[in-house]
N, C-alpha and C positions, 0 to 999 in steps of 0.2 A: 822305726824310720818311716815316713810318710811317704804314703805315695804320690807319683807324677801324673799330674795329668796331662795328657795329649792336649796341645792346641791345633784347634782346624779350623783357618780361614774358608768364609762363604763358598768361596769356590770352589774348594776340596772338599766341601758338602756336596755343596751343588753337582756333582759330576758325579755321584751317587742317586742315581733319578730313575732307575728300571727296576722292574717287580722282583728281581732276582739280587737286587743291591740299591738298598733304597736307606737313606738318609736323611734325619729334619732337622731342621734347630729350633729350638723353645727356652726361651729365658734365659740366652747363652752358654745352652748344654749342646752338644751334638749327638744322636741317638740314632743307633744302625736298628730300625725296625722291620729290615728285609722279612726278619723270620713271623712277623706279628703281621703284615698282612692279611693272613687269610682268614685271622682270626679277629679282623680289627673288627667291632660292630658296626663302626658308619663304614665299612669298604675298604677295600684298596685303595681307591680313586681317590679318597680323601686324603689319604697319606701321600699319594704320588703328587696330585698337585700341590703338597707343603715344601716340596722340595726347592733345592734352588734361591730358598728366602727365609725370613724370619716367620717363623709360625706360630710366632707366642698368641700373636689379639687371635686367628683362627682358634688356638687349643683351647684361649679362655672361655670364647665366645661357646662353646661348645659345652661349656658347662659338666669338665670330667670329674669324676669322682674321686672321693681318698686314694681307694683300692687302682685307679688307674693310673693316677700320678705315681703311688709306689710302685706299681707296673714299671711305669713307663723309665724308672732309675734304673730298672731290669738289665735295659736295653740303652743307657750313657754308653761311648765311646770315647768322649773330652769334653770339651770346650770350645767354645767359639772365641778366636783371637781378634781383639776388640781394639788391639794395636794399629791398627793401620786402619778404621771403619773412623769415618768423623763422627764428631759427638750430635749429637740428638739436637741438644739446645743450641748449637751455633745455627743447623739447616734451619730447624725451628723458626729463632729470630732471623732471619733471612727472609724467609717466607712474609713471619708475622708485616717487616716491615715494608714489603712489596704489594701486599694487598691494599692497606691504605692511598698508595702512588695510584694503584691501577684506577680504583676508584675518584679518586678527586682528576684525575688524567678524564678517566670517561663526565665527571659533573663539567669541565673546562669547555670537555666538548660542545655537549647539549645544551649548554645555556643559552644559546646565540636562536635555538626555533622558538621559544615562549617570548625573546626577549621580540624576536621579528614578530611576533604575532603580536603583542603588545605595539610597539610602532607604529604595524601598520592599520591599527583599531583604530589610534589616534589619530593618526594622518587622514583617515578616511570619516572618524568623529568630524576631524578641523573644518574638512572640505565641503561635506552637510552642511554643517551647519554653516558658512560663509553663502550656499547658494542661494540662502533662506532670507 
């Protein structure tokens, strides 16, 4: 018979955030590292600011080894409940398609000093030369 896995929403990670009961999530696992602190090599402090959030790009970025990833199975607790977190790709395109607004928003603005400087080149060409 297989086993259950716990699901634990962000928040019920997150509320696991002191040296004495410390909590992270990585790749949508949840992992009680309280007792690995002191042994972490980058620190406590590394592991305590993971809390509270997704820690996967930190752990990548970080460059762990075979032997620390199987470590780290050590210490699974569940899973992260991915039920109620919105999907990635909807905030994504949201974003993607806001950036392009803001920018053609800010080019609408600024057109109006090159186009006065232009103008008033002219204006002031025309007048020269009419005094002549």
């Amino acid at each position: 018979m297989p086993t259950l896995t716990k699901l634990y929403t962000m928040k019920e990670a997150s509320e696991h955030n002191s040296p004495g009961d410390c909590w992270i999530v990585v790749d949508g696992k949840v992992y009680d590292v309280s007792s690995y602190l002191d042994e972490h090599p980058g620190g406590d402090d590394v592991l305590l600011q993971a809390t509270g959030k997704d820690a996967t790009d930190e752990f990548e970025d970080a460059g762990h080894s075979k032997t620390a990833r199987e470590l780290m199975e050590t210490f699974c607790v569940g899973e992260l409940d991915t039920s109620n977190i919105p999907q990635l790709e909807v905030v994504a395109e949201k974003q993607k398609s806001y950036i392009p607004d803001k920018l053609v928003d800010l080019g609408k603005q600024y057109w109006v000093v090159p186009a006065a400087a232009v103008g008033i080149a002219v204006v002031v060409t025309f007048v020269y030369l009419r005094k002549k």
